[in-house]
PDB file of N, CA, C and O in Angstrom:
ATOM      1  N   UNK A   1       0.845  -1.150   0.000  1.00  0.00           N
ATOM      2  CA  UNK A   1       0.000   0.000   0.000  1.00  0.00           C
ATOM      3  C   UNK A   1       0.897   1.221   0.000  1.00  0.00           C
ATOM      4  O   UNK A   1       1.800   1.049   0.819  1.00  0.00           O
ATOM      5  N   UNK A   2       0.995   2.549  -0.699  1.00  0.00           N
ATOM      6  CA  UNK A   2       1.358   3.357  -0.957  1.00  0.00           C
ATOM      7  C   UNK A   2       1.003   4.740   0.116  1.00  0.00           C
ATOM      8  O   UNK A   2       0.058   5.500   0.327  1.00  0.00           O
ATOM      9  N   UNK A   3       2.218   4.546   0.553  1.00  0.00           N
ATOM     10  CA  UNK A   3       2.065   5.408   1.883  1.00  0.00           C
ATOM     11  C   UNK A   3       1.845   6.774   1.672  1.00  0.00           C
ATOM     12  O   UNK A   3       1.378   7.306   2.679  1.00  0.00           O
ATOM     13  N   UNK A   4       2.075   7.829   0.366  1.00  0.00           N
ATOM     14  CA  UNK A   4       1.327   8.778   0.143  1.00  0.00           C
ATOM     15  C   UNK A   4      -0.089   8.734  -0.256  1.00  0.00           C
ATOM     16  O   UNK A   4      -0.840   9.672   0.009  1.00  0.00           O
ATOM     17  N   UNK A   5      -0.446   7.781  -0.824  1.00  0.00           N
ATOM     18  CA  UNK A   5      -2.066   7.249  -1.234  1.00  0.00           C
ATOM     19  C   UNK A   5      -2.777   7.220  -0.132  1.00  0.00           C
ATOM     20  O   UNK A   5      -3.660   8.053   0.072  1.00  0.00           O
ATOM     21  N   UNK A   6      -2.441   6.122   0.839  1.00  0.00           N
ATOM     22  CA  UNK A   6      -2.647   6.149   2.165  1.00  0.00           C
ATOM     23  C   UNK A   6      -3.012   7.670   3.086  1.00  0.00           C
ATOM     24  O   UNK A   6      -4.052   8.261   3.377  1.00  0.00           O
ATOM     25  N   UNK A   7      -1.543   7.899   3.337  1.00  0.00           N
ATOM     26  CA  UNK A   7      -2.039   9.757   3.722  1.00  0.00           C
ATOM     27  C   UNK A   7      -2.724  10.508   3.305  1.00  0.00           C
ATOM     28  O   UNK A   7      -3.387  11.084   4.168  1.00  0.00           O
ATOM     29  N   UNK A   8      -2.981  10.948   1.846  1.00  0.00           N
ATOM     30  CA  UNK A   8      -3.430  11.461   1.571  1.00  0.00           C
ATOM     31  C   UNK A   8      -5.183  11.266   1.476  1.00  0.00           C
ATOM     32  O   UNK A   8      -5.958  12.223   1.482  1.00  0.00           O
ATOM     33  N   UNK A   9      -5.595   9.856   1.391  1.00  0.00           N
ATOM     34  CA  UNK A   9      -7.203   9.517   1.340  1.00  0.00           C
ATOM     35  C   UNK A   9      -7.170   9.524   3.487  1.00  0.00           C
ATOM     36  O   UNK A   9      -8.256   9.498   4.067  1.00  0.00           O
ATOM     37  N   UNK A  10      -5.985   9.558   4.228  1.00  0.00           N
ATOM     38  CA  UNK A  10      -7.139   9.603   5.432  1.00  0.00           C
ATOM     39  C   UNK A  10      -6.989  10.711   5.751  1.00  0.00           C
ATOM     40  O   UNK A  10      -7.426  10.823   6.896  1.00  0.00           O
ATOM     41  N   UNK A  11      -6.361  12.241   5.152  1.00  0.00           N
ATOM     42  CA  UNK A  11      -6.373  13.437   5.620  1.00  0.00           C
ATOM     43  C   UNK A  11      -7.598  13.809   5.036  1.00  0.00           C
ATOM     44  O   UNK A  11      -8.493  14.131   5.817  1.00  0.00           O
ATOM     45  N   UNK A  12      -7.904  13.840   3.428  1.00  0.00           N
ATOM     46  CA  UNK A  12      -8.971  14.122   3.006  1.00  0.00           C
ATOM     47  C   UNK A  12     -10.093  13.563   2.789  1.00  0.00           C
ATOM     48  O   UNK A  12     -11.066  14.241   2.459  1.00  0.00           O
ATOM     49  N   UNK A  13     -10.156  12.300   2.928  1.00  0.00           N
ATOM     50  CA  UNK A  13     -11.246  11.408   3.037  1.00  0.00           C
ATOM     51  C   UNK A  13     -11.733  10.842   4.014  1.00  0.00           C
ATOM     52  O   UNK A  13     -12.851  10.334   3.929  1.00  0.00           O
ATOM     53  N   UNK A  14     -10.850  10.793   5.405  1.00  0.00           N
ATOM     54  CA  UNK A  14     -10.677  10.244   6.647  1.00  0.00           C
ATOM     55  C   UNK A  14     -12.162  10.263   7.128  1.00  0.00           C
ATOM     56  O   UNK A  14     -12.506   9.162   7.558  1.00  0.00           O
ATOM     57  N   UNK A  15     -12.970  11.058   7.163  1.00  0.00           N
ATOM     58  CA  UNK A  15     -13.849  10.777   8.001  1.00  0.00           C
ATOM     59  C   UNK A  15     -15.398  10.300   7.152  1.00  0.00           C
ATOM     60  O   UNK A  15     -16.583  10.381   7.476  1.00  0.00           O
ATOM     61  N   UNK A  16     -14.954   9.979   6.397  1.00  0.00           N
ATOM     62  CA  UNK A  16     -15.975   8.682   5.642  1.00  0.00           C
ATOM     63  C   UNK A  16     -15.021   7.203   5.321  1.00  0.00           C
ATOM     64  O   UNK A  16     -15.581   6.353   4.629  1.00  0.00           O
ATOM     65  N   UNK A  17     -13.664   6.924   5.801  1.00  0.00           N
ATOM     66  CA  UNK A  17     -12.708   6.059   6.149  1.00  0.00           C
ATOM     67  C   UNK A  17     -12.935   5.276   5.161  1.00  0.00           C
ATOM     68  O   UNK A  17     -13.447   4.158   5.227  1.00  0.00           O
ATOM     69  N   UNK A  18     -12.416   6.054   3.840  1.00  0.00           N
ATOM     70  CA  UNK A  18     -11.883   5.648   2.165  1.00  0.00           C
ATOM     71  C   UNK A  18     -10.805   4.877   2.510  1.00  0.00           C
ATOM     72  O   UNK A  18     -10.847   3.704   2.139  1.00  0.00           O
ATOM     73  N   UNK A  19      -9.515   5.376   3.343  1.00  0.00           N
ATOM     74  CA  UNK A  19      -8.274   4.732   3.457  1.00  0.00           C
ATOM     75  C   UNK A  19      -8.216   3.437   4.640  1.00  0.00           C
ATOM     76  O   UNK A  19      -7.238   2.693   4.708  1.00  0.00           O
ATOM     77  N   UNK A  20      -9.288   3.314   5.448  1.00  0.00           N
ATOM     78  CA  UNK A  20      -9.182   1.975   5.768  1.00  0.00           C
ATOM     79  C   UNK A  20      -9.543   0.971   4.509  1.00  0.00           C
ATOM     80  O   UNK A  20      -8.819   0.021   4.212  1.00  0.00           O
ATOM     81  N   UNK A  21     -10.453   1.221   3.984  1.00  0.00           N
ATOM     82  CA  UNK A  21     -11.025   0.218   2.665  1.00  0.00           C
ATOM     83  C   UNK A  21      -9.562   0.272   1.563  1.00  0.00           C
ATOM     84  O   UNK A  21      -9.349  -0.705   0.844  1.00  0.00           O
ATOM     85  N   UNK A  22      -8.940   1.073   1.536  1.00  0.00           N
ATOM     86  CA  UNK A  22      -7.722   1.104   0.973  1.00  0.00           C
ATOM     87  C   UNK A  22      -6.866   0.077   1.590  1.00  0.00           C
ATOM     88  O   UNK A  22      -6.348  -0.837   0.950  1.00  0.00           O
ATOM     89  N   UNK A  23      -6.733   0.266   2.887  1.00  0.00           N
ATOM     90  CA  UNK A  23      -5.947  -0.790   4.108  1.00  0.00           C
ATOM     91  C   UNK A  23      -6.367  -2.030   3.443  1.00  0.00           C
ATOM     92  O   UNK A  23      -5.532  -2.917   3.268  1.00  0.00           O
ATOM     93  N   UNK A  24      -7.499  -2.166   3.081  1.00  0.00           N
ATOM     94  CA  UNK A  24      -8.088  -3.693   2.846  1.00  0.00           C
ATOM     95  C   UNK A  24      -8.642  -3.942   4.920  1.00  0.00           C
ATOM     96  O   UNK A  24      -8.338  -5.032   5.403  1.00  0.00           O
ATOM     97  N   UNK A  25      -9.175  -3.189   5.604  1.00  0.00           N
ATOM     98  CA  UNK A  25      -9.649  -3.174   6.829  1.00  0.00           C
ATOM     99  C   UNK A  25     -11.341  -2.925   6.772  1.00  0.00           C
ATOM    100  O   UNK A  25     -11.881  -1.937   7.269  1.00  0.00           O
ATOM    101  N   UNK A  26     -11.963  -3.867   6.164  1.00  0.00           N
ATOM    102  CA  UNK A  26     -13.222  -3.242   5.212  1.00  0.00           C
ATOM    103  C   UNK A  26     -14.602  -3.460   7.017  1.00  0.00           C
ATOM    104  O   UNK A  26     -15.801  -3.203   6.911  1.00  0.00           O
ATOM    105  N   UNK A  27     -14.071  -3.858   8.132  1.00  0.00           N
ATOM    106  CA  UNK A  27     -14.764  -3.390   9.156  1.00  0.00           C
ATOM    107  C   UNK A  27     -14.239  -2.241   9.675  1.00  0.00           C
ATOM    108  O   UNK A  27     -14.970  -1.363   9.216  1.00  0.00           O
ATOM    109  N   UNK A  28     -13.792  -1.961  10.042  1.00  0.00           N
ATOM    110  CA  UNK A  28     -13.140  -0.884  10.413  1.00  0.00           C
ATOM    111  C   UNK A  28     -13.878   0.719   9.798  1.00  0.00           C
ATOM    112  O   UNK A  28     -14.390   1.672  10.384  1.00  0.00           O
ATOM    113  N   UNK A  29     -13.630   0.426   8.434  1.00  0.00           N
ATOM    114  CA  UNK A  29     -14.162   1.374   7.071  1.00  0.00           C
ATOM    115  C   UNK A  29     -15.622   1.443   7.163  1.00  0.00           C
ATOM    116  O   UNK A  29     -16.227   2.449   6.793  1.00  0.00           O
ATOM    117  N   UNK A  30     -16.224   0.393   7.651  1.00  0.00           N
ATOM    118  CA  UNK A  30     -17.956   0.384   7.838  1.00  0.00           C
ATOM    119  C   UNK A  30     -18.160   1.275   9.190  1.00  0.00           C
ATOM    120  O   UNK A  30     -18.927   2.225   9.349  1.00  0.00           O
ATOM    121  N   UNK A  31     -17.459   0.824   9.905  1.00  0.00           N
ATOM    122  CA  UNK A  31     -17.673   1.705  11.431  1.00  0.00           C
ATOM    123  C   UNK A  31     -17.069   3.210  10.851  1.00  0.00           C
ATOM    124  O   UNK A  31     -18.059   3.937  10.764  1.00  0.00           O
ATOM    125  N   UNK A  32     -15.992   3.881  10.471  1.00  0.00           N
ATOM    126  CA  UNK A  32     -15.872   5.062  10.041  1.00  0.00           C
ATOM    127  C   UNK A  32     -17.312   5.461   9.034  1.00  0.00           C
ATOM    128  O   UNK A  32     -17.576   6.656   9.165  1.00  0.00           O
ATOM    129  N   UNK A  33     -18.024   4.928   8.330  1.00  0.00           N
ATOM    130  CA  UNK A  33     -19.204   5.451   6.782  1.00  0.00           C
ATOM    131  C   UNK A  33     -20.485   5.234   8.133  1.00  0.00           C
ATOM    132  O   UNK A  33     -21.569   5.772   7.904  1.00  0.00           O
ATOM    133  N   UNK A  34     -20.346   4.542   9.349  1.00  0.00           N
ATOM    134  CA  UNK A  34     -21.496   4.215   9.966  1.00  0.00           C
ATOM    135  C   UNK A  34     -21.633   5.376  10.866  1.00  0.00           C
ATOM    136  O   UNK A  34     -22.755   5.867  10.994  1.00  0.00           O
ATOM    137  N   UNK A  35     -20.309   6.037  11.710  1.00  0.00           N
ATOM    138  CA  UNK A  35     -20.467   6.960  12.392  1.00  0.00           C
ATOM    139  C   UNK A  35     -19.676   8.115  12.087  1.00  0.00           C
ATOM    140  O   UNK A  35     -18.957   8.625  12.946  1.00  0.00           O
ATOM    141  N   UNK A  36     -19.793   8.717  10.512  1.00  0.00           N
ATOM    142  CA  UNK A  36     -19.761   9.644   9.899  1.00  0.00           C
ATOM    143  C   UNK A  36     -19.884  11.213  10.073  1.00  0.00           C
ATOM    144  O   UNK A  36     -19.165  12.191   9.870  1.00  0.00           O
ATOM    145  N   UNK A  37     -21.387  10.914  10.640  1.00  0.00           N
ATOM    146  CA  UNK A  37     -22.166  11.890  11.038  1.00  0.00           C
ATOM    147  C   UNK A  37     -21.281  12.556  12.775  1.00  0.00           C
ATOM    148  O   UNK A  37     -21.688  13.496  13.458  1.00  0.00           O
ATOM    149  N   UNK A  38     -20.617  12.085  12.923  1.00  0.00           N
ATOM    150  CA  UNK A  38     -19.719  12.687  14.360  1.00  0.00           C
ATOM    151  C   UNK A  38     -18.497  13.301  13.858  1.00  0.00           C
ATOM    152  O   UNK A  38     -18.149  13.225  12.680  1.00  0.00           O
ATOM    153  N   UNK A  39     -17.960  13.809  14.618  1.00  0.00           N
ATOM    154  CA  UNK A  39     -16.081  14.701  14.220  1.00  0.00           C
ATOM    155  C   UNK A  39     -15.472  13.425  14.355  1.00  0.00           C
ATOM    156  O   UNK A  39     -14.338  13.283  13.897  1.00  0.00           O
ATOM    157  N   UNK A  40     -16.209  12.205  15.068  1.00  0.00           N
ATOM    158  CA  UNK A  40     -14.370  11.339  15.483  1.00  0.00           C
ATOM    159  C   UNK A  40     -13.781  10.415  14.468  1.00  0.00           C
ATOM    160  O   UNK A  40     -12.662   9.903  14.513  1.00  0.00           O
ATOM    161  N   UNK A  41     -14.867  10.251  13.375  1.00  0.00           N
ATOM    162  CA  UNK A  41     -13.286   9.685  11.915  1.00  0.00           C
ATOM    163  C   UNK A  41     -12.766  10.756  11.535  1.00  0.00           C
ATOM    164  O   UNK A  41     -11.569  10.668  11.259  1.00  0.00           O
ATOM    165  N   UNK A  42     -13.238  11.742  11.420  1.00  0.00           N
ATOM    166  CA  UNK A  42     -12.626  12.698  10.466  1.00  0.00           C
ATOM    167  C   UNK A  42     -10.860  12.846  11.119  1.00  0.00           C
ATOM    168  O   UNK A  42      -9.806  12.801  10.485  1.00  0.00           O
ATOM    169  N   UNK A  43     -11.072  13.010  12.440  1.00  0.00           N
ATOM    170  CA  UNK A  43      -9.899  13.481  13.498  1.00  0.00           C
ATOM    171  C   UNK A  43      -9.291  12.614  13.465  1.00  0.00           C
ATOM    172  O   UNK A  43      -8.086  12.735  13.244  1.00  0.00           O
ATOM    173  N   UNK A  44      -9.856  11.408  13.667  1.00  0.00           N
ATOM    174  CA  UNK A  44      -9.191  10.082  13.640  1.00  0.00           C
ATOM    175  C   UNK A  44      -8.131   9.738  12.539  1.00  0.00           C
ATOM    176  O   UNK A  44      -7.025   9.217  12.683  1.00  0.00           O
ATOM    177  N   UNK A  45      -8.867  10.239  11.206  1.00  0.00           N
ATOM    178  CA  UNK A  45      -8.201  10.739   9.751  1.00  0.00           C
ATOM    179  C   UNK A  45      -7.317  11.100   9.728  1.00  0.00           C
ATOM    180  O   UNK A  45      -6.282  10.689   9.204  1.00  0.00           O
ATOM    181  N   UNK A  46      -7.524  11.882  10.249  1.00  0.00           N
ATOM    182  CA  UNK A  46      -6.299  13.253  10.192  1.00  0.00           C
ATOM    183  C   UNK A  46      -4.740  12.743  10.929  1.00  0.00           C
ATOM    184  O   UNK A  46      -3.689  12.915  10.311  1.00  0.00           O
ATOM    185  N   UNK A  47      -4.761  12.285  11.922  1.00  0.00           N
ATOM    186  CA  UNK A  47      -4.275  11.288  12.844  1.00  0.00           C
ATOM    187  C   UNK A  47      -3.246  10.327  12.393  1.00  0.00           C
ATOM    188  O   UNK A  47      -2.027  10.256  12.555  1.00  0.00           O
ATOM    189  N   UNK A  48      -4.264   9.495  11.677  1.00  0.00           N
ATOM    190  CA  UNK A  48      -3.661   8.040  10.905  1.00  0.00           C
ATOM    191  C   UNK A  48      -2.873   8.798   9.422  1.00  0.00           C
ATOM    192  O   UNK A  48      -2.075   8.230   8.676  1.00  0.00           O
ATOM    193  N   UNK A  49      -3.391  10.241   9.300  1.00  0.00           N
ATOM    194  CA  UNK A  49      -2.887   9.956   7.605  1.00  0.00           C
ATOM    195  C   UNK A  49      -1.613  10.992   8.284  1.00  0.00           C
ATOM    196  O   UNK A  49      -0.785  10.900   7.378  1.00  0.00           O
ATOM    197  N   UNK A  50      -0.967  11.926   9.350  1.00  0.00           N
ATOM    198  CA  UNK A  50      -0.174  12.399   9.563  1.00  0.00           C
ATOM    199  C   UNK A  50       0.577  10.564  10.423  1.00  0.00           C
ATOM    200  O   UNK A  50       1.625  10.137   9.937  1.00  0.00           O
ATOM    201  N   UNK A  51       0.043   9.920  11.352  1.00  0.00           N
ATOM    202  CA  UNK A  51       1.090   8.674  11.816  1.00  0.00           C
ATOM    203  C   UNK A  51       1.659   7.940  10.309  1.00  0.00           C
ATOM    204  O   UNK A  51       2.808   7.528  10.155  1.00  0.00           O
ATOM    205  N   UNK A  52       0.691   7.896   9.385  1.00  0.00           N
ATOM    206  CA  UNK A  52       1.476   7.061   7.991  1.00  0.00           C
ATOM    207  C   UNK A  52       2.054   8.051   7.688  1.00  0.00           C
ATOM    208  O   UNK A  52       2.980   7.375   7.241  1.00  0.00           O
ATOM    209  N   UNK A  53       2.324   8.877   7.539  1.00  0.00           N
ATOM    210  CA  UNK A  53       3.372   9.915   6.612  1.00  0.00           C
ATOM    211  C   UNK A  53       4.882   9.760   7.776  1.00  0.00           C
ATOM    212  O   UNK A  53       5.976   9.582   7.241  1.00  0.00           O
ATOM    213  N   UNK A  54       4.808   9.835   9.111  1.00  0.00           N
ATOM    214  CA  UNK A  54       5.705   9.685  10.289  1.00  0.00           C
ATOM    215  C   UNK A  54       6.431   8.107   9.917  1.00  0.00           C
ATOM    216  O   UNK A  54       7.660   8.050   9.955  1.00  0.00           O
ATOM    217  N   UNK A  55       5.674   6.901   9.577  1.00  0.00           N
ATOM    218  CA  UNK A  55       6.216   5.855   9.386  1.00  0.00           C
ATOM    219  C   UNK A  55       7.134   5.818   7.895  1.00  0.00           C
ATOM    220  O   UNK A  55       7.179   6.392   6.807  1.00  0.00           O
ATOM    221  N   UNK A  56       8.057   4.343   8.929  1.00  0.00           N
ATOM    222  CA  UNK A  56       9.422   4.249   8.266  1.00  0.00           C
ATOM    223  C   UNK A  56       8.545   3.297   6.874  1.00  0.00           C
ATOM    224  O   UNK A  56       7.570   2.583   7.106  1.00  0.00           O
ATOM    225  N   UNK A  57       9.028   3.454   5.736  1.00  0.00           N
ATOM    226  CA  UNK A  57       8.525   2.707   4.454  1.00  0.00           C
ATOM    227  C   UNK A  57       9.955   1.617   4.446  1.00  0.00           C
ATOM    228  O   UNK A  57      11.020   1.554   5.061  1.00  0.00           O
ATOM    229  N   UNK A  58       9.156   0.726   3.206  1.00  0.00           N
ATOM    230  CA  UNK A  58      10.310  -0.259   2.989  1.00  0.00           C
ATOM    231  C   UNK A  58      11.276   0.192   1.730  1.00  0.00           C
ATOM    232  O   UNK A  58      11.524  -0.679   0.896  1.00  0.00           O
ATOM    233  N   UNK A  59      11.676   1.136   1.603  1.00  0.00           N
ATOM    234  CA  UNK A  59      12.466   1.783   0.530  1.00  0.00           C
ATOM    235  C   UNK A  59      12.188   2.108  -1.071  1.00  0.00           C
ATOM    236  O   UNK A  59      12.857   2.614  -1.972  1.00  0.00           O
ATOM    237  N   UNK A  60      10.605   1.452  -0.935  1.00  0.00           N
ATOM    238  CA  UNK A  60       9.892   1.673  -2.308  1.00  0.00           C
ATOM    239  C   UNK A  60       8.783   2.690  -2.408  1.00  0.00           C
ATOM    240  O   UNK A  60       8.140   2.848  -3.445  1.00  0.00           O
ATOM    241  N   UNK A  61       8.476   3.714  -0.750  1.00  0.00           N
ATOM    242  CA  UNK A  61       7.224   3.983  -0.710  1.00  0.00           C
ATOM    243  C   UNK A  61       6.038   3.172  -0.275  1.00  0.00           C
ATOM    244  O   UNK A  61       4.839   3.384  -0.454  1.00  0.00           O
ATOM    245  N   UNK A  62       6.596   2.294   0.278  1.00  0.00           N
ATOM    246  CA  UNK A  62       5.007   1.647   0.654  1.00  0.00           C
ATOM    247  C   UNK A  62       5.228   1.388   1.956  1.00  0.00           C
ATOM    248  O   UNK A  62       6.346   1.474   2.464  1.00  0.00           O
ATOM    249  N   UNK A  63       4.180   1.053   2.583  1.00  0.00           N
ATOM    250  CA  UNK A  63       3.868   0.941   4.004  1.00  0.00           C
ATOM    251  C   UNK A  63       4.103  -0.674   4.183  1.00  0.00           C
ATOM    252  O   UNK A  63       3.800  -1.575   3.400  1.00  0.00           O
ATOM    253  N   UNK A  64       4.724  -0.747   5.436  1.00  0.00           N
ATOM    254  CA  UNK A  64       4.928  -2.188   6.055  1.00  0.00           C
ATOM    255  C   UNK A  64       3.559  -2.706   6.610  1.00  0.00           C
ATOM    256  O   UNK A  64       3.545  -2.161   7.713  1.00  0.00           O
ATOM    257  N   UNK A  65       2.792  -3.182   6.549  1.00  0.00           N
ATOM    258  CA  UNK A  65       1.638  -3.522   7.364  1.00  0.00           C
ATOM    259  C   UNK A  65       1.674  -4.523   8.168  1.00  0.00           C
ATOM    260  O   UNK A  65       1.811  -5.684   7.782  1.00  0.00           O
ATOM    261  N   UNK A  66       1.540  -4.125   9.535  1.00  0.00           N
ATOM    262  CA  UNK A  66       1.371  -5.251  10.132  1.00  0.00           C
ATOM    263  C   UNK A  66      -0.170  -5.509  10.642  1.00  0.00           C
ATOM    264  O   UNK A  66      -0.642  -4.581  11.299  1.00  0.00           O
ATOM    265  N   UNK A  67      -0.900  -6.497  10.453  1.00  0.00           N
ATOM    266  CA  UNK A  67      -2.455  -6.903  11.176  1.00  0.00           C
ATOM    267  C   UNK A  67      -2.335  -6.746  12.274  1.00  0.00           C
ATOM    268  O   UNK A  67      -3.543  -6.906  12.452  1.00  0.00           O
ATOM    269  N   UNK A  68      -1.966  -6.564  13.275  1.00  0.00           N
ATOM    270  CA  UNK A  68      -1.538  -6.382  14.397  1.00  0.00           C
ATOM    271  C   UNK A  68      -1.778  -5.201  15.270  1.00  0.00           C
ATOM    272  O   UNK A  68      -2.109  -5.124  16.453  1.00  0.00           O
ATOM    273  N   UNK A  69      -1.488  -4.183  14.247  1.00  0.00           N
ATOM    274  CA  UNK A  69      -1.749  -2.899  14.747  1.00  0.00           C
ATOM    275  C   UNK A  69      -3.271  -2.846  13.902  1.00  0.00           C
ATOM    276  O   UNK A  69      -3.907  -3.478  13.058  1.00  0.00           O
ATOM    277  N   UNK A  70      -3.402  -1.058  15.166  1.00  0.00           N
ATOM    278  CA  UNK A  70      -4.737  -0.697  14.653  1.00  0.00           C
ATOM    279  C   UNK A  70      -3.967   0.092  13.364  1.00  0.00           C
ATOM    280  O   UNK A  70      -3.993  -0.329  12.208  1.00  0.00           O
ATOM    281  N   UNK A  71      -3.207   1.450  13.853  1.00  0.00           N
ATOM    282  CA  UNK A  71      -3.192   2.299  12.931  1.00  0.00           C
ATOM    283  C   UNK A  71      -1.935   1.705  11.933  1.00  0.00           C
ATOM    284  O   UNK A  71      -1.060   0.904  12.261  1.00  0.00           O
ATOM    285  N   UNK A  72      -2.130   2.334  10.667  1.00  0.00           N
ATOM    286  CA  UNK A  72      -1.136   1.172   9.874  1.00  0.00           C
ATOM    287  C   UNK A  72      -0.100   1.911   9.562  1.00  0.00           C
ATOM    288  O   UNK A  72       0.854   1.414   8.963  1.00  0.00           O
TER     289      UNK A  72
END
C-alpha cells in the first residue's frame, strides 16, 4: 500500500474512512461510513494519515503492514 495514497485519502477522506477500505480493513471502514455523522473519523483521519506519513517505508514507498496494529 502506498504510503502517500494512504495519507493522503485519510487526511482528506478520513472521516468517511476511504483509506481503511484502501488498508483492505473493510470493518473498520464500515464503522468510520457508519459513524460519519460525528467529528471522530474525520480526526481520527487526520491522525492516521499524519502517523502514515511519520512511518518508516520499505524503501519503495510503501507501508509495512502489520495486522496487528490498529493504525497502519
Amino acid at each position: 500500500m502506498n504510503k502517500i495514497a494512504y495519507a493522503l485519502l485519510a487526511i482528506l477522506l478520513g472521516g468517511i474512512g476511504i483509506h481503511r477500505f484502501y488498508a483492505r480493513r473493510f470493518v473498520s471502514g464500515i464503522l468510520y461510513i457508519l459513524f460519519c455523522w460525528t467529528a471522530i473519523p474525520a480526526i481520527l483521519g487526520i491522525v492516521e494519515g499524519i502517523v502514515a506519513l511519520t512511518e518508516e517505508d520499505d524503501g519503495n514507498g510503501f507501508l509495512i503492514v502489520n495486522p496487528d496494529k490498529y493504525f497502519v
